[in-house]
C-alpha positions in Angstrom: 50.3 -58.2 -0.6 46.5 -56.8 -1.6 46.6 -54.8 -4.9 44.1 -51.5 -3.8 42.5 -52.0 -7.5 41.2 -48.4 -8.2 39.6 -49.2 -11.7 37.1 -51.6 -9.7 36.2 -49.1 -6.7 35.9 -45.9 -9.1 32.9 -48.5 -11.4 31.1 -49.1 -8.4 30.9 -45.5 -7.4 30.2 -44.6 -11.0 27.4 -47.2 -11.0 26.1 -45.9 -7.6 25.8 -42.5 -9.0 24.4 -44.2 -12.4 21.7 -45.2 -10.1 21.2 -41.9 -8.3 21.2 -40.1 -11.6 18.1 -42.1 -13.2 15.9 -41.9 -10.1 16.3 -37.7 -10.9 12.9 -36.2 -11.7 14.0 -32.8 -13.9 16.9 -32.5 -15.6 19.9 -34.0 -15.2 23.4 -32.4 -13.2 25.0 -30.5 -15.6 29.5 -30.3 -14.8 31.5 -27.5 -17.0 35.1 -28.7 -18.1 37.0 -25.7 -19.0 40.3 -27.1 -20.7 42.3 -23.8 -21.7 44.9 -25.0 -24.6 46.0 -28.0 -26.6 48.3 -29.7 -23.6 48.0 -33.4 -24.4 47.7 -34.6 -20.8 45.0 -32.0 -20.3 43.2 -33.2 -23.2 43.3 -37.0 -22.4 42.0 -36.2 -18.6 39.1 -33.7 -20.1 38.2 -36.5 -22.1 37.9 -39.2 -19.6 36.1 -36.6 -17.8 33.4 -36.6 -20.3 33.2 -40.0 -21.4 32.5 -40.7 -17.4 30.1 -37.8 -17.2 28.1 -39.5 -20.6 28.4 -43.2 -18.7 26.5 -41.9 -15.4 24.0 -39.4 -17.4 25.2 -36.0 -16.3 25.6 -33.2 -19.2 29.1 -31.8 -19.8 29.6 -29.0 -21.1 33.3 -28.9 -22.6 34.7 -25.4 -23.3 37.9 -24.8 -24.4 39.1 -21.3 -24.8 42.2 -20.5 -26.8 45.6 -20.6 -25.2 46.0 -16.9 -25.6 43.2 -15.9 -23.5 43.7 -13.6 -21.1 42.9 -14.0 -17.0 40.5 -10.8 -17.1 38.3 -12.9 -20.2 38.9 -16.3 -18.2 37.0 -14.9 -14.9 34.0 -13.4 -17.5 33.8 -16.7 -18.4 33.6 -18.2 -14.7 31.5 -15.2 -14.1 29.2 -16.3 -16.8 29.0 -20.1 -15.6 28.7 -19.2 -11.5 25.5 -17.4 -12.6 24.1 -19.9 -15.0 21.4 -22.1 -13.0 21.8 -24.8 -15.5 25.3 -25.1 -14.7 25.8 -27.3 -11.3 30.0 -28.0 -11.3 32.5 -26.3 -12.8 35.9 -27.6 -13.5 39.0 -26.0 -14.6 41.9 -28.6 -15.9 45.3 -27.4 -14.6 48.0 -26.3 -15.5 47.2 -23.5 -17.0 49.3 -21.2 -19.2 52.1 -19.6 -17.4 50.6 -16.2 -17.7 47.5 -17.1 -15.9 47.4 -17.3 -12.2 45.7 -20.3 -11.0 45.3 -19.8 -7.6 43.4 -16.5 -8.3 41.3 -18.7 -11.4 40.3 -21.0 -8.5 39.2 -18.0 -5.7 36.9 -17.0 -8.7 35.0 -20.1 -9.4 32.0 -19.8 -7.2 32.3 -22.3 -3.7 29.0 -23.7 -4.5 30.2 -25.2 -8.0 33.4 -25.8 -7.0 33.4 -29.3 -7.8 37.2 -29.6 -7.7 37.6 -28.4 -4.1 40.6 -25.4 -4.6 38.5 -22.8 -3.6 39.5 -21.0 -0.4 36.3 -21.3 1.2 36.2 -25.4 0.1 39.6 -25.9 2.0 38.9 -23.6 4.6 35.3 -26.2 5.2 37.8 -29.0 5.3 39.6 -27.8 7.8 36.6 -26.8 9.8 34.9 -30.4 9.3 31.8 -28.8 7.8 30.6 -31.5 5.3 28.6 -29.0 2.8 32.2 -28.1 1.4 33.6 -29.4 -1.4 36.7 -32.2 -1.1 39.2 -32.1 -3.8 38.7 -34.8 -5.7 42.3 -36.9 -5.1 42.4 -36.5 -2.0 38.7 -37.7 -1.4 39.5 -40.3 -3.6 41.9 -41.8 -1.6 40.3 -41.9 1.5 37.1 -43.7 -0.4 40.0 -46.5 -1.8 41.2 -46.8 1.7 37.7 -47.1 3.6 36.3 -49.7 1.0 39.5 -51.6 0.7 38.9 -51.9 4.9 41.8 -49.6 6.2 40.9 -47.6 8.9 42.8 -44.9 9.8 42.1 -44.8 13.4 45.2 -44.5 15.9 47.3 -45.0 12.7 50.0 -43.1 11.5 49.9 -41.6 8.3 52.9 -40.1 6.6 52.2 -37.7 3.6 54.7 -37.4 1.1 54.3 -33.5 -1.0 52.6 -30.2 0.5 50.6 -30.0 -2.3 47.4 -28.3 -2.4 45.6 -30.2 -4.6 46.9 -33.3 -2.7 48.9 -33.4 0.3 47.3 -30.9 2.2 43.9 -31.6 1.7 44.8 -35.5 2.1 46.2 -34.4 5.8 43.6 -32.1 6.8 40.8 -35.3 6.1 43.4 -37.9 7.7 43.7 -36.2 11.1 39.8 -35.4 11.3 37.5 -36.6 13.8 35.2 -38.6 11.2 34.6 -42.9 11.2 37.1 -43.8 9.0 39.7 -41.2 9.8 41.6 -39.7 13.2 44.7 -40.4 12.1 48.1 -39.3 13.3 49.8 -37.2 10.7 53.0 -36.3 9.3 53.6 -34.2 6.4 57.3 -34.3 4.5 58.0 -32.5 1.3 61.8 -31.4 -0.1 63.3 -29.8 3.0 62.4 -32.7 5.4 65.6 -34.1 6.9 65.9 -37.7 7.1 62.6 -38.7 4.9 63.4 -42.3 5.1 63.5 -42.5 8.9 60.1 -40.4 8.8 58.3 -42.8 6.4 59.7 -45.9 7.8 57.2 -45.0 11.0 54.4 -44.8 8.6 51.1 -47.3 8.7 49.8 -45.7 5.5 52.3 -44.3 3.7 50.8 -41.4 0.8 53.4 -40.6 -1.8 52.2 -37.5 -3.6 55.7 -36.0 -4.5 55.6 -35.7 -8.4 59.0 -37.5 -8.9 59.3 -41.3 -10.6 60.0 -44.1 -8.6 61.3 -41.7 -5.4 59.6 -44.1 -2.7 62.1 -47.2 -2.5 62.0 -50.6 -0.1 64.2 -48.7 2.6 62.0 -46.2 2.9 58.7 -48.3 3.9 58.1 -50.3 6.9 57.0 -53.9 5.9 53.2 -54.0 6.3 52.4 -50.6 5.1 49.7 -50.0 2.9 50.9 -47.5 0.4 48.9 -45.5 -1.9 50.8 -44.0 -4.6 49.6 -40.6 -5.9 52.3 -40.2 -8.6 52.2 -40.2 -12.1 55.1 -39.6 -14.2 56.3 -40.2 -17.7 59.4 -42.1 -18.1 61.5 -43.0 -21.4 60.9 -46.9 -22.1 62.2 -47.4 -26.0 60.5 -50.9 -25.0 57.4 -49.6 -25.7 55.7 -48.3 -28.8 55.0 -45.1 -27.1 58.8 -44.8 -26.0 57.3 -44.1 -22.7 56.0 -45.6 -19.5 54.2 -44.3 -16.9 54.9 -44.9 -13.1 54.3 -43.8 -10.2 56.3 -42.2 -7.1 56.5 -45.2 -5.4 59.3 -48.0 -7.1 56.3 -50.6 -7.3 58.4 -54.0 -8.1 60.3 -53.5 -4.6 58.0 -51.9 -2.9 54.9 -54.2 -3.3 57.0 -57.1 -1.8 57.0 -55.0 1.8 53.2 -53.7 1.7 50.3 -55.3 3.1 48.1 -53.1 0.6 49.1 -51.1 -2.2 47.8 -48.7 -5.2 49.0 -49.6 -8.6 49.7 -46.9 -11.2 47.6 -46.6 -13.3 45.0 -48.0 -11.8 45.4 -47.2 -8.9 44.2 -43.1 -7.3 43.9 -41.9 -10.8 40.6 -43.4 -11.6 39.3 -42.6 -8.7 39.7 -38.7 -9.0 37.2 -38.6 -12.2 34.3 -40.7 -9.9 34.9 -38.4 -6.9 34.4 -35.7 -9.2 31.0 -36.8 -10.5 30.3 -37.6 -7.4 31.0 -34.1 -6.1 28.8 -32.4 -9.3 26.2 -34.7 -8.2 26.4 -33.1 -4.5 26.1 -29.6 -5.5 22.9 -30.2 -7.6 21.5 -31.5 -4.6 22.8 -28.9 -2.5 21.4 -26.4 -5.4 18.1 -27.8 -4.9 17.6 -27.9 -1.2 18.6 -24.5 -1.0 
């Protein structure tokens, strides 16, 4: 079994953009990170964000309206940002409060900043293989950790765990397109699937994006598999000082006995989101500027 190590895949992208970055002439790319609120995972992600942003020499620009605001003020704000030239990407961290809908937060940020890949137009370019769109940052992530780790997806079969559209979906549509690297053969399962295990047994890759701890188990993998594991969850450990682990969807100790490859968490996809990110801000300045 081959530990996918994301840590080590997302540094060498980071230091390829590092690169890219201090060849620039002008000034640098320039991402806004709206955080709306005080939720601690939020903050922690927003963070990392930054600190990445700082490592590879973009500018972020952290703003952080109050909880309270309303969606009318949060689109003057994107507004404000789409027509700012010194503003390349724009990012904002989900969830959002309850009241706002997030869907309709992502229509507004502009496609050409839309560095996160939820815009309608973004998805719709996925779908349509036209490689000026934007890729959410996951599920771009995972197919970078899967073509430098040496999988190709080719003829395989690739079984997606969640429907999600920050995930799952977009993860599918790039899967089953007919790019090096990809052309797979794909299934998509979520709740209402009937017999999941016989479904992900078939699977070459198996892509467990399904929010729930530990839900992937050894008799639902085929031995072989490469599995990439998408989740990650909190769960109570009073062993640790936190009185809390984190771990993924996939039950790692029996499941990484059966893979040929698999993605630790953390460590694994998670890492990898924040450089697909940059890398994404560092695409639309260059997209800004050939315009």
């Amino acid at each position: 079994m081959e530990l996918i190590d994301g840590n080590q895949i997302a540094a060498a992208i980071v230091a390829e953009l590092k690169a890219e970055v201090a060849a620039l002439a002008g000034r640098p790319p320039c991402i806004a990170l709206v955080r709306v609120g005080n939720d601690p995972a939020s903050m922690s992600y927003v963070k990392k964000k930054e600190m990445t942003a700082k490592e590879i020499g973009l500018t972020s620009r952290v703003i952080l309206p109050p909880v309270t605001i309303t969606q009318d003020e949060l689109f003057a704000l994107l507004d404000e940002l789409n027509a700012d030239p010194t503003v390349d990407g724009i990012l904002v961290q989900s969830p959002l409060p309850k009241h706002i809908d997030e869907v309709a937060v992502f229509r507004r940020v502009s496609p050409d900043k839309d560095v996160d890949g939820f815009n309608t137009v973004n998805l719709g370019k996925v779908a349509q293989e036209d490689a000026t769109g934007f890729v959410a940052c996951t599920p771009a992530g995972i197919m970078e950790l899967l073509a430098r780790s040496g999988v190709n997806l080719k003829g395989k079969h690739v079984v997606v765990l969640g429907r999600s559209l920050i995930v799952g979906k977009p993860i599918a549509l790039l899967a089953v397109q007919k790019q090096p690297g990809a052309n797979a053969t794909v299934t998509i399962c979520h709740s209402a699937t009937a017999d999941l295990p016989s479904i992900t047994r078939q699977a070459d890759v198996l892509i467990a994006a399904i929010g729930r701890a530990e839900f992937v188990t050894a008799d639902m993998v085929k031995p072989g598999a490469v599995v990439i594991d998408v989740g990650i969850n909190r769960v109570a450990d009073p062993t640790k000082k936190s009185g809390y682990r984190l771990t993924g969807d996939v039950h790692f100790p029996t499941v990484s006995m059966l893979a040929s490859k698999i993605t630790p968490v953390p460590g694994g996809v998670g890492p990898m989101t924040v450089a697909m990110l940059m890398k994404n801000t560092m695409k639309a300045y260059r997209q800004a500027r050939a315009h």
